[in-house]
BAFI-3210 file (N, C-alpha, C; in Angstrom, 3 decimals, decimal comma, padded with zeros to 6 digits):
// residues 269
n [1|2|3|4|5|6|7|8|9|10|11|12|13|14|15|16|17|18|19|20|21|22|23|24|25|26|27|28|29|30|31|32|33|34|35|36|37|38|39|40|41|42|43|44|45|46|47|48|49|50|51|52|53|54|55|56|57|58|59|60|61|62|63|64|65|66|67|68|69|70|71|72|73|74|75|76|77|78|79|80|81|82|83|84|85|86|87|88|89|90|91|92|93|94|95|96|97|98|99|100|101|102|103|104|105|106|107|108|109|110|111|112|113|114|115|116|117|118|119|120|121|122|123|124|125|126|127|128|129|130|131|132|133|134|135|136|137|138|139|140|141|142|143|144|145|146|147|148|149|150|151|152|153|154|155|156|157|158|159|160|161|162|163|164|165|166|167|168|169|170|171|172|173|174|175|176|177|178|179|180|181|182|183|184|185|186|187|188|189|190|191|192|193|194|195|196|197|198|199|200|201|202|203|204|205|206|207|208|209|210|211|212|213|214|215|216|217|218|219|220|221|222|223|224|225|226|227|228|229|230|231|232|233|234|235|236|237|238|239|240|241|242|243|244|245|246|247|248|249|250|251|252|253|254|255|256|257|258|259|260|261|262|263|264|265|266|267|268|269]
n.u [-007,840|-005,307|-002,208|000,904|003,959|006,332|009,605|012,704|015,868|018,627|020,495|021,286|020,685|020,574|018,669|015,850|013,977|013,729|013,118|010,618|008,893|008,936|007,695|005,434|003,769|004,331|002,508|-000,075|-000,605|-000,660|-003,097|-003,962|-004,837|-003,518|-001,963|000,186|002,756|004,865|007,335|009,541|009,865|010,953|012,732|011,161|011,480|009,880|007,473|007,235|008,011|005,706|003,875|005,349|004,494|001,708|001,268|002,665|001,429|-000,923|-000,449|000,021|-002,379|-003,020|-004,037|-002,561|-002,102|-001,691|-000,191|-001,967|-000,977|-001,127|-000,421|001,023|-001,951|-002,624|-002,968|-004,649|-003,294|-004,492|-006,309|-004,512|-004,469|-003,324|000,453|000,558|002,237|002,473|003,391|002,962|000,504|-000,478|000,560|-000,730|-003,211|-003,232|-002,782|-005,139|-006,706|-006,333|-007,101|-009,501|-009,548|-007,554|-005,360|-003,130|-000,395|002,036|005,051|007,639|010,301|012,699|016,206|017,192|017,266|014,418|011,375|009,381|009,773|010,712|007,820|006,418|007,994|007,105|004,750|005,274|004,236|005,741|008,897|010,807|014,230|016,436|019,601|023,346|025,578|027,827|030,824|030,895|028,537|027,210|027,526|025,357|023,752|025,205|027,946|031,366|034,181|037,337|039,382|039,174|036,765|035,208|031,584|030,578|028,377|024,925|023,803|022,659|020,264|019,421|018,998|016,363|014,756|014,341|013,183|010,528|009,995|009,329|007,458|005,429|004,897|004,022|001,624|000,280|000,281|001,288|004,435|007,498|007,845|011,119|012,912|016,392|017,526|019,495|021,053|022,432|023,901|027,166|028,162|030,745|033,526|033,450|034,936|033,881|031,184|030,677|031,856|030,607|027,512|028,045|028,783|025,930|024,313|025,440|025,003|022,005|021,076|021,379|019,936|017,597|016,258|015,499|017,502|017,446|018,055|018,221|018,164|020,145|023,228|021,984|021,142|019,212|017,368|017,377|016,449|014,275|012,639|011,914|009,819|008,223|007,673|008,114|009,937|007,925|006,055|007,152|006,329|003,614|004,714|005,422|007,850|008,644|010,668|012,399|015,282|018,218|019,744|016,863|015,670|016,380|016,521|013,382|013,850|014,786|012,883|010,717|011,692|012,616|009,731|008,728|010,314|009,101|007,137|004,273|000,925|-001,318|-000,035|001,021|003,411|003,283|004,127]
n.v [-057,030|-055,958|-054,389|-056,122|-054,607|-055,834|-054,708|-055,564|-056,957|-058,923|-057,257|-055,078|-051,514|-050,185|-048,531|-049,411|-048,822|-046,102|-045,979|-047,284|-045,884|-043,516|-044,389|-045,651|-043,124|-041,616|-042,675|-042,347|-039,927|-039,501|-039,767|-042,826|-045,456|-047,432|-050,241|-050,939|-052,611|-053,951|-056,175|-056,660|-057,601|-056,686|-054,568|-052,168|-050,184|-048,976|-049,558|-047,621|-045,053|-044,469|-044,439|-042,310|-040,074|-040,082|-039,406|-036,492|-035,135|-035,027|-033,689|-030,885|-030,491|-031,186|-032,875|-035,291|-036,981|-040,612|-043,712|-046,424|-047,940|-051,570|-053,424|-056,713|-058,853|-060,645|-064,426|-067,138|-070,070|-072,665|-072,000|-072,661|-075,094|-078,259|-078,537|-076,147|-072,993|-070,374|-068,033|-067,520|-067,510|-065,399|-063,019|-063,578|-062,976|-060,264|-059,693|-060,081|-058,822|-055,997|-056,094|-055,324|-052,959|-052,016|-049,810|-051,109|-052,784|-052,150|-053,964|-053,856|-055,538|-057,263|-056,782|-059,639|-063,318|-064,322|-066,546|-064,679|-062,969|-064,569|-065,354|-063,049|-062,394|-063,988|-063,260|-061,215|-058,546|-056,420|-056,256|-054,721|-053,777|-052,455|-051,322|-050,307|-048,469|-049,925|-051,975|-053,371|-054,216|-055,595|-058,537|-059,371|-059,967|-061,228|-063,622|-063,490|-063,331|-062,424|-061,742|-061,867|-060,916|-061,424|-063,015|-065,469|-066,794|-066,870|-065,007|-065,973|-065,054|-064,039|-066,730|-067,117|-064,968|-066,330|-068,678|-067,805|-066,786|-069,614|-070,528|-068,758|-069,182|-071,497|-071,236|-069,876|-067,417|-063,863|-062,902|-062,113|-058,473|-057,169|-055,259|-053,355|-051,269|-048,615|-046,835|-044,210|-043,132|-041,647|-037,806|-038,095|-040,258|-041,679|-043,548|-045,654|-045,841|-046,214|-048,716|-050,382|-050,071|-051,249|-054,173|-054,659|-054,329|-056,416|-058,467|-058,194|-059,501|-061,952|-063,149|-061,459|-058,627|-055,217|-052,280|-049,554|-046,050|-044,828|-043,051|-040,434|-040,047|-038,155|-035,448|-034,495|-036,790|-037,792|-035,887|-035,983|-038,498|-038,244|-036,941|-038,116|-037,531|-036,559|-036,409|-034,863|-033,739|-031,403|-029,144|-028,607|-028,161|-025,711|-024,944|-023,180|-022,168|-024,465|-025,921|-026,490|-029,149|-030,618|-030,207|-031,992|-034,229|-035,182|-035,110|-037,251|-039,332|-039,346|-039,811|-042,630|-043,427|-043,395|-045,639|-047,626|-048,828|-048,886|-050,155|-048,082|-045,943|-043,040|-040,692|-037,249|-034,878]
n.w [062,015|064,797|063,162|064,472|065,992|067,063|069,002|069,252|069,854|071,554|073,235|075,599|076,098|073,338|072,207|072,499|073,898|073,405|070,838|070,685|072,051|070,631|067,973|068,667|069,801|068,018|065,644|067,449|067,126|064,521|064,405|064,769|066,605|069,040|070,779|073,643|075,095|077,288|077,679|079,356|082,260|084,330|084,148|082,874|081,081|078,590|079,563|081,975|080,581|079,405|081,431|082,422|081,035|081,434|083,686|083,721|082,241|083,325|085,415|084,467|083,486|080,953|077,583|075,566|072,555|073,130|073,508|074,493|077,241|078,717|081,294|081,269|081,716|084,890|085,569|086,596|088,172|087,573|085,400|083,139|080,741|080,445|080,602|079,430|078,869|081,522|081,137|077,668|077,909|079,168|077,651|075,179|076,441|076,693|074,411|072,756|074,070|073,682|070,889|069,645|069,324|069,114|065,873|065,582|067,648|069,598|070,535|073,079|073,790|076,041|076,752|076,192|075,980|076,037|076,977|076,597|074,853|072,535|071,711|071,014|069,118|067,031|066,881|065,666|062,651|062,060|062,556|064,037|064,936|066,711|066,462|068,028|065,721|065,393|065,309|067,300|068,439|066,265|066,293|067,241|065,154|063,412|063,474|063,493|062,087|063,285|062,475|059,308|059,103|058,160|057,187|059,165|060,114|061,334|064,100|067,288|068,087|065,510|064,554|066,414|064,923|062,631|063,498|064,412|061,791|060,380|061,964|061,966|059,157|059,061|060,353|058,197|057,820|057,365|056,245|058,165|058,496|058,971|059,717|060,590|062,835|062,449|065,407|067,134|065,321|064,856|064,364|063,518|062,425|060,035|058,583|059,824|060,010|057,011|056,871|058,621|057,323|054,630|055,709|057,050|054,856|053,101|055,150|055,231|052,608|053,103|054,984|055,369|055,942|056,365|055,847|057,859|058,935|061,982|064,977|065,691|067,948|071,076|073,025|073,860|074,086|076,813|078,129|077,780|078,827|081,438|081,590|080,070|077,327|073,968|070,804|069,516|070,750|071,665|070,531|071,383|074,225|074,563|073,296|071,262|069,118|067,176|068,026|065,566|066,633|067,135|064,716|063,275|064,860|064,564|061,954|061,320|062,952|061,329|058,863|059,984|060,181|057,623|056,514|057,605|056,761|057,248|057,316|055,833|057,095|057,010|057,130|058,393|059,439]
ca.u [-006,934|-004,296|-001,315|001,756|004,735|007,723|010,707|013,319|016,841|019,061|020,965|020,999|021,285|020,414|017,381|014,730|012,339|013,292|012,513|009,157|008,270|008,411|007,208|004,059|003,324|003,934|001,056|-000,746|-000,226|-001,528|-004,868|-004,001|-005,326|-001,916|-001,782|001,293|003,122|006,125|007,586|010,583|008,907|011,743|012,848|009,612|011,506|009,109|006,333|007,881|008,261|004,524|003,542|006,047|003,664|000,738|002,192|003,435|000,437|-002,115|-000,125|000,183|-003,526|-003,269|-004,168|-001,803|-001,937|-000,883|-000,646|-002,723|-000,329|-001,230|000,632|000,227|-002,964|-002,485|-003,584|-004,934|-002,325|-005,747|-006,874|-003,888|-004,102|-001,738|001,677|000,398|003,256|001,870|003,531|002,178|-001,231|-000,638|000,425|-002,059|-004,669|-003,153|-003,116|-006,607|-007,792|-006,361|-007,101|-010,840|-009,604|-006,363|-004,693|-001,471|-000,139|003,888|005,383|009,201|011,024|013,345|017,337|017,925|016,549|013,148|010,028|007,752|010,059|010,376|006,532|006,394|008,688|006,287|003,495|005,467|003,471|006,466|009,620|012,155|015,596|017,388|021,416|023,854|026,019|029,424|030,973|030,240|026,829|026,937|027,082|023,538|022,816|025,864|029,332|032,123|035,709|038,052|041,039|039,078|035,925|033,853|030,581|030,622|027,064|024,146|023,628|021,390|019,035|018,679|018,410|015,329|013,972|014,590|012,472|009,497|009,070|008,990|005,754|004,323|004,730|003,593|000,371|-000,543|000,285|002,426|006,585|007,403|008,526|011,716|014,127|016,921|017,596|020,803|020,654|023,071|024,555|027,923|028,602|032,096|033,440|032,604|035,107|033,546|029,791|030,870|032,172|028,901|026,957|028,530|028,507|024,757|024,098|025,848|024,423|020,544|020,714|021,542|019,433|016,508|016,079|015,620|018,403|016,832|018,019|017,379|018,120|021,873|023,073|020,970|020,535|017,400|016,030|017,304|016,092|012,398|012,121|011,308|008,723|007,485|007,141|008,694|010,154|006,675|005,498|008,006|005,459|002,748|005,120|005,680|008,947|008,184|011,653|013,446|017,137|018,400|019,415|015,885|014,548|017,175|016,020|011,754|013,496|014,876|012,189|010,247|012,567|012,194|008,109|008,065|011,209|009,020|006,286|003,550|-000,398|-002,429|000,486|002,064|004,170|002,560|004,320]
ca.v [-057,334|-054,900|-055,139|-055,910|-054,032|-055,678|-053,848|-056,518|-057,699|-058,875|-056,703|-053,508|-050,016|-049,772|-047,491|-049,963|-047,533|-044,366|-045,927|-047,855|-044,773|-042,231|-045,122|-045,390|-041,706|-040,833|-043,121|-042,542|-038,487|-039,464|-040,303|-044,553|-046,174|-047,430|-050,488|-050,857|-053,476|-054,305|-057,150|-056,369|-057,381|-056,414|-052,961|-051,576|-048,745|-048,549|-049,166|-046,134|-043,727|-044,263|-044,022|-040,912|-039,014|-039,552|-038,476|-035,147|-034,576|-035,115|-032,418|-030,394|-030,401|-030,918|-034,199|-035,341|-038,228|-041,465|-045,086|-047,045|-049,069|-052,215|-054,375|-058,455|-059,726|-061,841|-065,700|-068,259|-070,818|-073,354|-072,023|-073,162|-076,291|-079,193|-078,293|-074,866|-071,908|-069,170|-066,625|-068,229|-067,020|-063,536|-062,139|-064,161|-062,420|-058,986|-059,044|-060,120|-057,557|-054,810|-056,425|-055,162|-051,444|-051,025|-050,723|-051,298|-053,129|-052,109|-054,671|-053,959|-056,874|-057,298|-057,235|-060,794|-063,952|-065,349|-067,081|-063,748|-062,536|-065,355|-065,717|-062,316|-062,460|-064,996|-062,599|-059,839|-058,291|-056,037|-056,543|-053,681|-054,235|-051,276|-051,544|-049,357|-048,018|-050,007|-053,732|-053,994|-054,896|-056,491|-059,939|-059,155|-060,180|-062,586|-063,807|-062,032|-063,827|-061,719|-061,729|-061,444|-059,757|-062,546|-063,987|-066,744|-067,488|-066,200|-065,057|-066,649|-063,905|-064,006|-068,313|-067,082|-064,879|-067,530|-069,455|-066,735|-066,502|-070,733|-071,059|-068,169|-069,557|-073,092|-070,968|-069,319|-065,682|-063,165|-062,740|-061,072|-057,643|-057,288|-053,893|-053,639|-049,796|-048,010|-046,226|-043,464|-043,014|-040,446|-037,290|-038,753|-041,616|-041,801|-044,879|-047,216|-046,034|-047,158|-050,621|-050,879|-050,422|-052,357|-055,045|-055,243|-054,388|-058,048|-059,760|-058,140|-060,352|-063,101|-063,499|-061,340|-057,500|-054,539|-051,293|-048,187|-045,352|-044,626|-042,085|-039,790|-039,771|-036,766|-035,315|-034,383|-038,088|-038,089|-035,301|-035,967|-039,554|-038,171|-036,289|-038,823|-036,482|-037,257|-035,000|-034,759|-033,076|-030,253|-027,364|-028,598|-027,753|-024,012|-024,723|-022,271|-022,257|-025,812|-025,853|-027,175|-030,389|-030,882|-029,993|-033,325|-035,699|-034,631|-035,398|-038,789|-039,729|-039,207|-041,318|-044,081|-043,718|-043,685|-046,349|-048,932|-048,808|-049,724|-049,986|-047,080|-044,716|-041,536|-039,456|-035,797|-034,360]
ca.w [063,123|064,610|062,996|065,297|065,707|067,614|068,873|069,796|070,092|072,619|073,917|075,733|075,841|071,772|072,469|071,987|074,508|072,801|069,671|070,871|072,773|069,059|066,886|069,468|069,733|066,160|065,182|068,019|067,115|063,523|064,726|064,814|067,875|069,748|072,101|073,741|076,021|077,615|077,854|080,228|083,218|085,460|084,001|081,821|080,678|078,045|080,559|082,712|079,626|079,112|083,057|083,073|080,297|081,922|085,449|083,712|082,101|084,515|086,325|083,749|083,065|079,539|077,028|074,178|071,949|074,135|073,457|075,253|077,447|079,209|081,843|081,421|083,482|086,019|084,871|087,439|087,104|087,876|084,580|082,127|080,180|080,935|079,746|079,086|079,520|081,565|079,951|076,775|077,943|079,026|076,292|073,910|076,670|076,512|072,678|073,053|074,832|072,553|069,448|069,361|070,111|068,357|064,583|065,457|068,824|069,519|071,657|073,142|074,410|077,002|075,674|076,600|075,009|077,376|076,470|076,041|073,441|071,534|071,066|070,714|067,701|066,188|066,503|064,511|061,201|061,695|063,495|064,288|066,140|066,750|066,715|067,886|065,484|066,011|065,105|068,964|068,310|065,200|066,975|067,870|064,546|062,724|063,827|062,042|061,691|063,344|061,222|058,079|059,115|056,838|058,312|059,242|060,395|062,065|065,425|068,019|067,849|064,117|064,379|066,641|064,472|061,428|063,742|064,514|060,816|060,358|062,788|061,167|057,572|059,198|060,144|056,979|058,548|055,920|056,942|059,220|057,583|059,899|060,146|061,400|062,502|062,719|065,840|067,716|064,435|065,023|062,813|062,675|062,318|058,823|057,681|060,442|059,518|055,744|056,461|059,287|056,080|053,878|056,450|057,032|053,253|052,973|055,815|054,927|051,249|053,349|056,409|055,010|056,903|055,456|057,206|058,419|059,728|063,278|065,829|065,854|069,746|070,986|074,924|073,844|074,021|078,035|078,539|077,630|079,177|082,875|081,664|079,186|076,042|072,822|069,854|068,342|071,655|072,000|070,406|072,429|075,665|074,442|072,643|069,832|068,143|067,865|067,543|064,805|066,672|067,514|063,473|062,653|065,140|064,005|060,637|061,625|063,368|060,055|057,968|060,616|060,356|056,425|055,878|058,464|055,488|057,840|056,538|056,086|057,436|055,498|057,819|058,347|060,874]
c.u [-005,873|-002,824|000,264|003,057|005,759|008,771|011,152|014,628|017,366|020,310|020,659|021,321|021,472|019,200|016,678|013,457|011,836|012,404|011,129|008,108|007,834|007,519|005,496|003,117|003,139|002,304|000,124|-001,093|-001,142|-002,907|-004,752|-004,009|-004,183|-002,146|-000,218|001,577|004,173|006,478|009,230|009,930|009,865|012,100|011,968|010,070|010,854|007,339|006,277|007,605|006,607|003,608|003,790|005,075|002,329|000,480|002,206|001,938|-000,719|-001,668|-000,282|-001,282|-004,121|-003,090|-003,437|-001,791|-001,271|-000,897|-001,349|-002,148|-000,976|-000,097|000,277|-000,518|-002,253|-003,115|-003,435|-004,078|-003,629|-006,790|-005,974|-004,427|-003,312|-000,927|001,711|001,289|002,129|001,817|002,973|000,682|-001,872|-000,252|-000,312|-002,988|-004,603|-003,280|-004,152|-007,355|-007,618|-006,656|-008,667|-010,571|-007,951|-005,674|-003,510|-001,262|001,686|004,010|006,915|009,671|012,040|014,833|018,287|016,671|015,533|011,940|009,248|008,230|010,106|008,991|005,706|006,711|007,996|005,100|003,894|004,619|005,135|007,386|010,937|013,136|016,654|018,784|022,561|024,863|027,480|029,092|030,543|029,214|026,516|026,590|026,049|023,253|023,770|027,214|030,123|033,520|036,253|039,156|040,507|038,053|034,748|032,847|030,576|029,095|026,177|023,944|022,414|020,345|018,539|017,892|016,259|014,316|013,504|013,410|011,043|008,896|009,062|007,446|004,888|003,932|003,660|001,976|-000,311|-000,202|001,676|003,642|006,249|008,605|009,892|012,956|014,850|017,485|019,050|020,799|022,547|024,150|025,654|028,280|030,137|032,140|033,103|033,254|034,193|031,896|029,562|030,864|030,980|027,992|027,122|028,440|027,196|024,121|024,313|025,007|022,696|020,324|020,553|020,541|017,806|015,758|016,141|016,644|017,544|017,996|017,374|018,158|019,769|021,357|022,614|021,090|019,388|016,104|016,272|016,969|014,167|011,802|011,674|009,995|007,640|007,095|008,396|008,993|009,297|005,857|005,956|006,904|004,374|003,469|005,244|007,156|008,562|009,599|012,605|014,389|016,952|018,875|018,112|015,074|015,232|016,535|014,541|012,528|013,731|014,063|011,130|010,215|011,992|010,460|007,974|008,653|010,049|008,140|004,980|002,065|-001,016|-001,633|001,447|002,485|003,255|002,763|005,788]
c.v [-056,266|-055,445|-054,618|-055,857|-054,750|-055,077|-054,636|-056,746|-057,985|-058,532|-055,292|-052,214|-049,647|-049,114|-047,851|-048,930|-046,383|-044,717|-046,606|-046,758|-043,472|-043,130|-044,827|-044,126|-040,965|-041,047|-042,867|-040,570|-038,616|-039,727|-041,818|-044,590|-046,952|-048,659|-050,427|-051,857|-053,429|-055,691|-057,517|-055,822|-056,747|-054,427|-052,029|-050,221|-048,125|-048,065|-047,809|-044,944|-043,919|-043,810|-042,603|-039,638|-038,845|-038,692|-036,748|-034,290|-034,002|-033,802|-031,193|-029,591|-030,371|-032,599|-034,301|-037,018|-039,526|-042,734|-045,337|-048,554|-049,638|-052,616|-055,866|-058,829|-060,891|-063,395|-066,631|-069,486|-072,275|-073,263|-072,374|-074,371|-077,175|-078,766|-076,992|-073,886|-070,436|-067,885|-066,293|-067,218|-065,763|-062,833|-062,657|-063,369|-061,058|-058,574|-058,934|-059,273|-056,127|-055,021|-055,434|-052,886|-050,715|-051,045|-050,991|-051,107|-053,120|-053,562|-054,665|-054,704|-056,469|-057,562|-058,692|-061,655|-064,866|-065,559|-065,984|-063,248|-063,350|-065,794|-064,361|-062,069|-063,499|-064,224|-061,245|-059,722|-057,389|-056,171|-055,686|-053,877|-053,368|-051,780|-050,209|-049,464|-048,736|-052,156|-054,385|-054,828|-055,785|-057,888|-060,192|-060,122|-061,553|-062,488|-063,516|-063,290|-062,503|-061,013|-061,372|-060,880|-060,916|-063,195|-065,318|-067,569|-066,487|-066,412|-066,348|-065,861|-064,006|-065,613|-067,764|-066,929|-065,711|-068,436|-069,186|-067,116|-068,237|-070,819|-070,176|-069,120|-070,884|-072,556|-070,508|-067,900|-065,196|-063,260|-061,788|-059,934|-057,443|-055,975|-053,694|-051,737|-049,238|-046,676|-045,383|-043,295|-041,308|-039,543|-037,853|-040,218|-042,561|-042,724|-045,689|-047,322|-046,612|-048,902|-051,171|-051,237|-051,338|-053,799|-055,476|-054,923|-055,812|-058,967|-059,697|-058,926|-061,708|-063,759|-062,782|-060,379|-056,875|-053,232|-050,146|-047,021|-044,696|-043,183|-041,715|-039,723|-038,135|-036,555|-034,889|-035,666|-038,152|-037,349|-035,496|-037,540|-039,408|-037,819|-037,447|-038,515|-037,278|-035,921|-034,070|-033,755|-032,021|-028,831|-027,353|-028,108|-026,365|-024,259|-024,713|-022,997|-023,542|-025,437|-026,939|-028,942|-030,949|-031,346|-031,479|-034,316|-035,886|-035,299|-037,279|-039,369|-039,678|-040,146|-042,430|-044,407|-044,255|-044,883|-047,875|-049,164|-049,476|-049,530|-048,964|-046,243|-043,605|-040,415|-037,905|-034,712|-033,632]
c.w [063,232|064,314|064,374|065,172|066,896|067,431|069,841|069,212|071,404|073,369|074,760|075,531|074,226|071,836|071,971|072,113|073,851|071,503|069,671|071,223|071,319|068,638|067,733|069,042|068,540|065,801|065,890|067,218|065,496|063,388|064,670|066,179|068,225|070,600|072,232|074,886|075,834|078,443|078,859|081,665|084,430|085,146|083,712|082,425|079,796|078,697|080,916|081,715|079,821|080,642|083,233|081,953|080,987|082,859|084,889|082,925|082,214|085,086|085,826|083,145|081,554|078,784|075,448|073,624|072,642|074,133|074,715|075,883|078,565|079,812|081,614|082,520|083,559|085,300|086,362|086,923|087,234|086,224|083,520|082,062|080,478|079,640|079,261|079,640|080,178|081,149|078,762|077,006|078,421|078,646|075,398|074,545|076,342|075,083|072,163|073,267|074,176|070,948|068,564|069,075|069,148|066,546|065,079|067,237|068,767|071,162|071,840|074,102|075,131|076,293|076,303|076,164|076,163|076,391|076,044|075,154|072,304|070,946|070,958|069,680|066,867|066,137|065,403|063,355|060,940|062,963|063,394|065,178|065,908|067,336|066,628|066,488|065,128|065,611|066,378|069,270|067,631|065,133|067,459|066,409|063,535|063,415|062,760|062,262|062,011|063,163|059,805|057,934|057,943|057,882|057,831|059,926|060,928|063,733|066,062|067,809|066,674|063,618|065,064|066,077|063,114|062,093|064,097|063,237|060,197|061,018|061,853|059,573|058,102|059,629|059,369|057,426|057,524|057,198|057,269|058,255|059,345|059,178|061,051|061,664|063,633|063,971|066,491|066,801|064,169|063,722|062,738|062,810|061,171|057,770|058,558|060,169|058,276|055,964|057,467|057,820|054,958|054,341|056,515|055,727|052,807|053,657|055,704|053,566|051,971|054,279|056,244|056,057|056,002|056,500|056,798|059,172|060,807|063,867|065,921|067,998|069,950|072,940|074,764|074,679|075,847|078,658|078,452|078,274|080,430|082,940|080,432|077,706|074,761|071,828|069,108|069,753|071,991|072,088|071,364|074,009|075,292|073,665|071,323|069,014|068,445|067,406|066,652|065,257|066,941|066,233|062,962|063,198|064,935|062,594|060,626|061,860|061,791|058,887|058,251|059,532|058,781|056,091|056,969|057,194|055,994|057,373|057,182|056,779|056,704|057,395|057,782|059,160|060,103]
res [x|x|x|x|x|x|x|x|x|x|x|x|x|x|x|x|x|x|x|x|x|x|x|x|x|x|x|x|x|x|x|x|x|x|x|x|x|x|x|x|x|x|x|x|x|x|x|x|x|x|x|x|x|x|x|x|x|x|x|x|x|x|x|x|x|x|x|x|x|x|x|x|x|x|x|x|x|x|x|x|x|x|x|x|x|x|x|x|x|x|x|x|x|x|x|x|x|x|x|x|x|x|x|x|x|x|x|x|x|x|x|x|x|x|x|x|x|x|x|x|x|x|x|x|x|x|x|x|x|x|x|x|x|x|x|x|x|x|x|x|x|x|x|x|x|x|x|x|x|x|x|x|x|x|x|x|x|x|x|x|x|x|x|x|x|x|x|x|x|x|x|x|x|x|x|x|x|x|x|x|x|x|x|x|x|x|x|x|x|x|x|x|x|x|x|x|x|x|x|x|x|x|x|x|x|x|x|x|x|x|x|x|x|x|x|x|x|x|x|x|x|x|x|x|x|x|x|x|x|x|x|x|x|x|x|x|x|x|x|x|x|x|x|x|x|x|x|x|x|x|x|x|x|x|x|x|x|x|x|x|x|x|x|x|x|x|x|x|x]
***
């Protein structure tokens, strides 16, 4: 079976895409068979990034490693079950239909809490949730006491996924391995990146994540989403000599791939 890769929380603008869009392509780049879906039926900026490679490539006349993204079929609502969710049944079909064809299915969720993510987050094997950088966010994942900075509980988001990995257990299916990844991480700023750390160092014993490092803020990454390409595609465009911010985020991206610890993959790039 392929194993499946969610990329989910709920909020936005934490660079779920950028980071669904490398994670994808890496593996896909290592020779692993890729599906891919999006579950942000209104924006599918991950959709888009994957649309916008083919687009540039086609033109381009040249073929590069490329997940293999689907949109959710259509479902006769004549063919549900009573009481049956339709959503429910097109993503069970879409996972379906790549299951025969792929190792490893990424799925990036929408940053707000709806039915296809939550039974999305019950299909995790692995479950990544990229967070910016900043206490801002942190409420993504536990409530803080604002006078003394002590948690005081867990988010909604984390009750969810608390509740993802309940059904699984109640089906016999392994935990969901779940990372939580430090993204747009500034070179300064280097008391508030401490007590960030320290912070989810505390709340990962408690709640049960492992922290990653993810992606430093970069114009690189907005620069390559029109065209659909990724950091791993640069030499293939003719960019012989990378700048050194370029050889950092290739190394990040690296980190990410080896720190997710996913089956049958070794970094090589």
């Amino acid at each position: 079976m392929a194993h499946i890769i969610v990329v989910g929380n709920e909020k936005g603008g934490s660079g779920k895409s950028t980071t669904s869009m490398h994670v994808a392509t890496a593996l896909a780049r290592m020779g692993h068979r890729v599906g891919a879906i999006d579950l942000d039926l209104r924006q599918r900026s991950f959709g888009r990034y994957v649309e916008n490679r083919r687009h540039y490539l086609l033109k381009k006349g040249m073929e590069l490693p490329t997940p293999d993204y689907r949109d959710l079929p259509e479902i006769d609502q004549a063919a549900l079950a009573p009481g049956e969710n339709v959503y429910d049944r097109r993503l069970s079909a879409a996972v379906a239909g790549m299951e025969e064809t792929s190792d490893f299915i990424l799925i990036d969720c929408p940053g707000s809490h709806t039915r296809l993510s939550q039974v999305a987050h019950s299909l995790a094997d692995t479950l990544i949730s990229p967070l910016n950088d900043s206490f801002v966010d942190f409420d993504l994942l536990a409530r803080v006491d604002p006078e003394t900075s002590r948690i005081t509980g867990p988010s909604v988001y984390s009750e969810m996924v608390w509740n993802a990995r309940q059904l699984r257990a109640q089906a016999g299916l392994k935990p969901i391995d779940w990372i939580v990844v430090r993204n747009r991480l500034g070179a300064q700023q280097m008391h508030n990146k401490k007590k960030m750390g320290e912070a989810l160092g505390h709340l990962a014993k408690r709640i049960g994540f492992r922290v990653a490092p993810g992606f430093s803020e970069r114009v690189i990454f907005r620069e390559l989403f029109p065209r659909g390409l990724t950091l791993l595609d640069l030499k293939d465009m003719g960019v012989g000599n990378l700048n050194l911010s370029n050889i950092a985020a290739r190394q990040e991206l690296r980190d990410l791939i080896k720190e997710l610890r996913l089956p049958g993959v070794t970094p090589d790039f």
